[in-house]
C-alpha positions in Angstrom: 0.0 0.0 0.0 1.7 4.0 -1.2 1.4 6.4 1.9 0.1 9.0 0.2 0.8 13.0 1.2 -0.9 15.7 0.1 0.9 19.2 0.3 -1.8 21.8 1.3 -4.7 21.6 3.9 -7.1 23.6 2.4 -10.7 22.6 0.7 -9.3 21.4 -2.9 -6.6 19.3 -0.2 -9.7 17.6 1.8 -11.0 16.9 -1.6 -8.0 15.1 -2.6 -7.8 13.2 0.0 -11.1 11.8 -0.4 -10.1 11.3 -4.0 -7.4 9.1 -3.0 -10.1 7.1 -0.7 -11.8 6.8 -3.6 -8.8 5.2 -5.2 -8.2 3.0 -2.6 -11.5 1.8 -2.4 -12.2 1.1 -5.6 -8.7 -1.5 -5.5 -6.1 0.8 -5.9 -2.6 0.8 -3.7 -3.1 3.9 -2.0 -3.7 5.6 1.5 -4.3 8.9 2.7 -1.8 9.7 5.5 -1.8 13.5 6.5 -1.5 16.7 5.0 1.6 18.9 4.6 1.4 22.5 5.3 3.8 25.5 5.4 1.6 27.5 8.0 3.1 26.2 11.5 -0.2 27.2 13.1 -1.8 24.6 11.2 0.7 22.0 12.5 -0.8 19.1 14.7 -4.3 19.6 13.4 -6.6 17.1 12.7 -8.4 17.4 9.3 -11.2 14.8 8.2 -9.2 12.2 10.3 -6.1 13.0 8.7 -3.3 14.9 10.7 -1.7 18.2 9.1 2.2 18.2 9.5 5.3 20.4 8.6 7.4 18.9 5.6 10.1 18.0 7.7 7.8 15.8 10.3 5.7 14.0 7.2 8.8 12.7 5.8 10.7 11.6 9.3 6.9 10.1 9.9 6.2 8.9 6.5 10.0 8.6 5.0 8.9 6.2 1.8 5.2 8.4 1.1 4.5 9.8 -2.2 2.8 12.6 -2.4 0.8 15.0 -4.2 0.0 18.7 -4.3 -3.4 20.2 -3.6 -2.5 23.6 -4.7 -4.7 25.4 -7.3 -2.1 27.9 -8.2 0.2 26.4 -11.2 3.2 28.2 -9.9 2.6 27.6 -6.2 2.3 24.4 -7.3 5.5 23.7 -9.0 7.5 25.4 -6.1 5.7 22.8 -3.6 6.5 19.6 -5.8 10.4 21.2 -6.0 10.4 21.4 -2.5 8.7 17.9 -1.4 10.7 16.2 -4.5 13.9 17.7 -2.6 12.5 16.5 0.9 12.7 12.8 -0.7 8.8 12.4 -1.5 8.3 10.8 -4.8 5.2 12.3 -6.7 1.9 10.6 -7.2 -0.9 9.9 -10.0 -4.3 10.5 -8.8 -7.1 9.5 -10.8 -10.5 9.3 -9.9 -11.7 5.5 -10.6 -14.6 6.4 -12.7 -12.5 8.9 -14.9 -13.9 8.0 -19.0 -10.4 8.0 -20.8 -9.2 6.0 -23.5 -6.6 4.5 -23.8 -4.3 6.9 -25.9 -3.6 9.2 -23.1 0.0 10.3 -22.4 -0.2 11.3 -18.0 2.7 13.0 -16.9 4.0 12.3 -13.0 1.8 14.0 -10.3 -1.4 14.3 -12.4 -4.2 15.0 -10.6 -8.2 14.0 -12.2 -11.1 14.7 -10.0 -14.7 13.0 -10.2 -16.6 13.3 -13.1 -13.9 14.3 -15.9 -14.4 13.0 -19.3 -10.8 12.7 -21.8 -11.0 11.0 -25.0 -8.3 10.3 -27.1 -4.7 11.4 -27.8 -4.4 13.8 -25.1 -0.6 14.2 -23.7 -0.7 15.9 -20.5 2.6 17.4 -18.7 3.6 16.8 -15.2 1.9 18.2 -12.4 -1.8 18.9 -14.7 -4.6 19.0 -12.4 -7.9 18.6 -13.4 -10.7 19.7 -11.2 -14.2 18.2 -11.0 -16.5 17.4 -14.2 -13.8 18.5 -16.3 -14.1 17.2 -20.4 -10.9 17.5 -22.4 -11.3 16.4 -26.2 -9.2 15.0 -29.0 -5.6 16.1 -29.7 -5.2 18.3 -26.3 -1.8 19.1 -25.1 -1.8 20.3 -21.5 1.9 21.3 -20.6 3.9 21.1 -17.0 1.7 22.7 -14.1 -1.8 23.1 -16.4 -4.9 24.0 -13.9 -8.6 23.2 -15.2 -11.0 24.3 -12.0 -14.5 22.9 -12.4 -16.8 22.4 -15.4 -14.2 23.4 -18.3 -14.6 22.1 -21.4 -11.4 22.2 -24.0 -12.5 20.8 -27.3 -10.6 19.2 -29.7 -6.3 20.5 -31.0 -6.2 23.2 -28.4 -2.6 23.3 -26.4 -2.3 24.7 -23.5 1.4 25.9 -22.3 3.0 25.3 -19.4 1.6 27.2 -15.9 -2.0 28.0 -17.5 -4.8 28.4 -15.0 -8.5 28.1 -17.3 -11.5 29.1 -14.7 -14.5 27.7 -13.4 -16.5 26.6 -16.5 -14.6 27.6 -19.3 -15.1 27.0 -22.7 -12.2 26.5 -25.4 -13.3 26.3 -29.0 -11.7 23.6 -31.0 -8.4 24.3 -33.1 -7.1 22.3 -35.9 -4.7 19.3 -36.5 -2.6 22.0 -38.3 -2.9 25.1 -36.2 -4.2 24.4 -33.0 -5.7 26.9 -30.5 -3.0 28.0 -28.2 -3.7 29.3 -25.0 -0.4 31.0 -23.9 2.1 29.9 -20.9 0.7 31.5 -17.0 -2.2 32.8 -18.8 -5.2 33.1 -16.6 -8.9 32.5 -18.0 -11.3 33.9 -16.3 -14.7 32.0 -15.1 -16.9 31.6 -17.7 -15.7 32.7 -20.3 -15.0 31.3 -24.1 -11.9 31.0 -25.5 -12.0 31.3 -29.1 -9.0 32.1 -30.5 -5.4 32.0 -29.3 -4.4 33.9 -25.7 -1.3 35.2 -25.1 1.4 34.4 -22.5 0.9 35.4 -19.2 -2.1 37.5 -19.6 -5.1 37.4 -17.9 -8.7 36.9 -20.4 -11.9 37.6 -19.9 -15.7 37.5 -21.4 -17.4 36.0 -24.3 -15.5 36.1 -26.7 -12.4 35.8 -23.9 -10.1 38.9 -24.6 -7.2 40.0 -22.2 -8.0 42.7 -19.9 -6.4 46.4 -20.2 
């Protein structure tokens, strides 16, 4: 059985770890252990059953855990898996059991898919993607490193979405092509609700139907 760790102890975190009981019950090798959190006030807490613990106690407690990282921000994120990856963690896959995928998927370490998510068919997603709740991702998707879909998005078929991209509660991306896919740039930030329809710069953050970045 993986001691499993997950890095934050906020409400997406307590929704992890029941994804992982999910895992577990549904055959999978996994356990919820604790929670890791920098905020020392937190330490020694008990959350849904599960105690909350500095880095440096989860790993003298739990020295051969993986973990994961509950973290919505993409670049929060990455600095989290640096740091528990540094700490001698290894990082962890969690997928929701009843997650419709085929079987041309490409998941890079640390992926995280909640309940309800739909993916089809040749996706590639990059390490450390997480995919919140009732999530559909369509045909010839590339998510990069550190991609964030909150709940309800729906990316439709050829988009690619760079590296550190955060798309908002129920966002829609319009379909690209094989040869020109809609690009949604890297640490760009999608607001809720909105509808992307063509490509969005780097590190901009888009709004509104059609989405366009703000002034």
């Amino acid at each position: 059985m993986t001691e499993i760790l997950i890095y934050g102890a906020g409400g997406f975190a307590r929704e992890v770890a029941w994804l992982v009981e999910r895992c577990q019950n549904s055959g999978q090798s996994l356990i919820p252990v604790g929670f890791i959190d920098d905020n020392v006030n937190s330490h020694g807490k008990i959350i849904n059953e599960l105690e909350v613990f500095s880095l440096e106690s989860a790993v003298a407690k739990f020295p051969n855990a993986g973990f994961t990282v509950a973290i919505g921000s993409s670049q929060l994120r990455e600095r989290l898996t640096e740091k528990a990856l540094q700490a001698g963690l290894f990082e962890v896959s969690i997928i929701h059991p009843n997650t419709e995928a085929s079987r041309f998927i490409e998941y890079g370490k640390g992926t995280v898919i909640c309940a309800g998510s739909i993916l089809t068919t040749n996706i590639r997603l990059g390490r450390g993607v997480q995919i919140n709740l009732n999530c559909t991702v369509g045909h010839d998707v590339v998510m990069e490193d550190f991609v964030t879909l909150a709940p309800g998005v729906c990316v439709s078929g050829c988009v690619h979405i760079e590296r550190g991209a955060y798309i908002g509660t129920a966002v829609s991306i319009i379909n690209g092509t094989i040869d020109k896919p809609l690009v949604i740039g890297a640490g760009a930030i999608i607001g809720a609700a909105a509808c992307v329809t063509r490509d969005i710069p780097p590190n901009v953050t888009a709004v509104g139907i059609p989405a366009k970045p703000k002034n």
